[in-house]
Backbone as a ProteinNet text record, in pm:
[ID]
protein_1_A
[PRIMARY]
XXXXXXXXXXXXXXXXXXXXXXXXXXXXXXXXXXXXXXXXXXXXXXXXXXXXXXXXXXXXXXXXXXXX
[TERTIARY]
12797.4	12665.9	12673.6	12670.7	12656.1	12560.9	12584.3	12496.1	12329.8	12355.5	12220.3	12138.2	12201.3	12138.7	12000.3	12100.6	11998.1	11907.4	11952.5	11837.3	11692.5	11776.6	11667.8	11597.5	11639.6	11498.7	11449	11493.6	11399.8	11331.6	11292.8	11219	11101	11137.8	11049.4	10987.9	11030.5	10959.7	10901.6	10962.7	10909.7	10682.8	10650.8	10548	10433.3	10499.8	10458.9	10412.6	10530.2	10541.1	10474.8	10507.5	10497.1	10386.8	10240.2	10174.3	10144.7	10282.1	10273.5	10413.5	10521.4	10633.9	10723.2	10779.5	10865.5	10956.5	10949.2	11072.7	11256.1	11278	11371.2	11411.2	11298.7	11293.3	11282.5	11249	11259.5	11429.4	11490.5	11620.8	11701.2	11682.3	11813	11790.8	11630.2	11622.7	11687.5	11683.7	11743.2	11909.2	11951	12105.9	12132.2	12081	12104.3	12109	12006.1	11986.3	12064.2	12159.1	12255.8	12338.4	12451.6	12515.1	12509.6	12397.7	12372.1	12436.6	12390.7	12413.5	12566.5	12642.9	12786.5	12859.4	12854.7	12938.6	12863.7	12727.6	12647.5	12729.1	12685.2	12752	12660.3	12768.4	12751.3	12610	12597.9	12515.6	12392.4	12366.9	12242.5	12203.4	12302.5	12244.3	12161.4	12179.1	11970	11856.3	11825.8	11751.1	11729.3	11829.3	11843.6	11811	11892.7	11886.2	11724.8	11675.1	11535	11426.3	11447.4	11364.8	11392.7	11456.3	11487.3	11447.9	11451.9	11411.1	11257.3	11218.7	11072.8	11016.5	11063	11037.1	11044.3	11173.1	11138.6	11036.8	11021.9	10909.5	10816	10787.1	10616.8	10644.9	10736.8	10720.9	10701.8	10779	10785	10656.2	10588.9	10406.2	10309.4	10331.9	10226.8	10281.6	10384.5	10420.1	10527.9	10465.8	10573.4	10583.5	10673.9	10766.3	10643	10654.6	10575.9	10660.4	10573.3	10648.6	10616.5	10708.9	10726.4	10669.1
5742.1	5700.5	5552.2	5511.6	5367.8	5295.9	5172.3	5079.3	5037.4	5084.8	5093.6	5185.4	5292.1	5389.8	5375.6	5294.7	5215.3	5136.5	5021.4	4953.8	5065.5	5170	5255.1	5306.8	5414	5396.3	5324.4	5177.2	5137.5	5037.3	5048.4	5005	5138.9	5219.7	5351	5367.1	5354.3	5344.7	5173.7	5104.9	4967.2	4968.4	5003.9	5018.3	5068.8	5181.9	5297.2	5210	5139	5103	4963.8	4893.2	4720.3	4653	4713.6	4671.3	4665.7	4785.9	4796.5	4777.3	4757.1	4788.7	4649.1	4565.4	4421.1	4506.2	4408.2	4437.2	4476.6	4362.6	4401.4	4515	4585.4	4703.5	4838	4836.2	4880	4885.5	4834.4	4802.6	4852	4803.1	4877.2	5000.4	5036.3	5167.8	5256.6	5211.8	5312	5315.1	5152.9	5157.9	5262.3	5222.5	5346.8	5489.5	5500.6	5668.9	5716.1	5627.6	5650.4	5653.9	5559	5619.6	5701.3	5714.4	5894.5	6000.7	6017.6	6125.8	6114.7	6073	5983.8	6147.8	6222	6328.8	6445.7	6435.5	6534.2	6519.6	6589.6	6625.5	6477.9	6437.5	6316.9	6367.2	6494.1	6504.7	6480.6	6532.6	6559	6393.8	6356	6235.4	6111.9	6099.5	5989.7	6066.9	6215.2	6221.4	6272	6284	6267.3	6197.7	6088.6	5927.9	5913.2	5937.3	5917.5	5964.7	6081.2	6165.4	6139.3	6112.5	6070.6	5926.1	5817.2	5695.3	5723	5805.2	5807.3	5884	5998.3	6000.8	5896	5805.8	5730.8	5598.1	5577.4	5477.9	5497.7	5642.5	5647.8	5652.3	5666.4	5659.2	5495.9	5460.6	5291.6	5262.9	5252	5235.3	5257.8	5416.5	5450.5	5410.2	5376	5365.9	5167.8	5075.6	4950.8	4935.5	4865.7	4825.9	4672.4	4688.7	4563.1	4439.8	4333.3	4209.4	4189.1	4164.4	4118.1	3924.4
-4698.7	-4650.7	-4617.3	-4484.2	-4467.7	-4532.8	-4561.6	-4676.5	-4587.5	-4421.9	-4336.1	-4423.3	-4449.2	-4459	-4588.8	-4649.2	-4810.8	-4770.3	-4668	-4569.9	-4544.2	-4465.9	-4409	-4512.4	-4675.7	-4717.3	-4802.8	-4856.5	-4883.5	-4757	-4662.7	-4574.4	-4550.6	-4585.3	-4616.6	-4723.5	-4822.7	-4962.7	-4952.8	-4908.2	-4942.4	-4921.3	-4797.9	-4763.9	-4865	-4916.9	-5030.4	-5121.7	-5179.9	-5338.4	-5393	-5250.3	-5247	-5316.9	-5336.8	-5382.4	-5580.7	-5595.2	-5737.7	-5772.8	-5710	-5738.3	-5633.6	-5766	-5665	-5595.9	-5442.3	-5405.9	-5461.1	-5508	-5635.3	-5695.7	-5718.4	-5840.1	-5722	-5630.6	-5545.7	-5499.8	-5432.3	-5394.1	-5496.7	-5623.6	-5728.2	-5769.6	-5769.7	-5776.1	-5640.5	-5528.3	-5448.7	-5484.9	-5469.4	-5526.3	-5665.7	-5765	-5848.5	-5851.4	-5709.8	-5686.8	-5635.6	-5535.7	-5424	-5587.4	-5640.9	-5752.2	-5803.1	-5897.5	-5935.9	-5856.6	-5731.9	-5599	-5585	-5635.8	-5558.6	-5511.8	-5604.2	-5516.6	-5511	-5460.5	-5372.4	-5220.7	-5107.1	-5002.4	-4919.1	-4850.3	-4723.7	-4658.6	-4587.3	-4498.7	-4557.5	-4689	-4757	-4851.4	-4856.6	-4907.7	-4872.1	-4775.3	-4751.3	-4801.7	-4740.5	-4816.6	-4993.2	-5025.2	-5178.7	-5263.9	-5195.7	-5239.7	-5230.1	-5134.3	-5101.4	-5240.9	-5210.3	-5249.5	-5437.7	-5480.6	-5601.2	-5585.2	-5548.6	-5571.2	-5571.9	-5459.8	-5491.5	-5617	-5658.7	-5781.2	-5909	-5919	-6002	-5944.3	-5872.4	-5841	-5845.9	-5820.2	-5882.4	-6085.1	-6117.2	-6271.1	-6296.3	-6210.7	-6244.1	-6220.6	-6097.5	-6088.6	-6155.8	-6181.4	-6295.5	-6490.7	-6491.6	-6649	-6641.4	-6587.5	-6551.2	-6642.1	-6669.7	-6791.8	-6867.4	-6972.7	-7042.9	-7051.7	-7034.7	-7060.4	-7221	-7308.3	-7419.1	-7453.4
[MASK]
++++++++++++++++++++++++++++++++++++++++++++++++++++++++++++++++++++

């Protein structure tokens, strides 16, 4: 999966999330999702990657982490 391809969704999720969710946390959550996926099949992975980052980002929105 070209590293565009990570560009592409979080520039898709970015819109979604931005008002509850930093950029930042956004970005490593997709990087992490793409890891996870590492040996699912090439074709199917953007939207994998996708579709799993957005699941955890709405957990991150509705449950954010506390500052201590």
């Amino acid at each position: 999966m070209p590293s565009g391809s990570l560009a592409d969704i979080t520039e898709r999720l970015f819109p979604e999330f931005a008002p509850r969710v930093p950029l930042a946390t956004i970005v490593a959550t997709v990087r992490q999702c793409r890891h996870e996926l590492d040996a699912a099949p090439e074709p199917a992975l953007p939207e994998l990657v996708e579709r799993l980052a957005r699941q955890r980002l709405n957990e991150i929105a509705e449950h954010p982490p506390t500052r201590d």
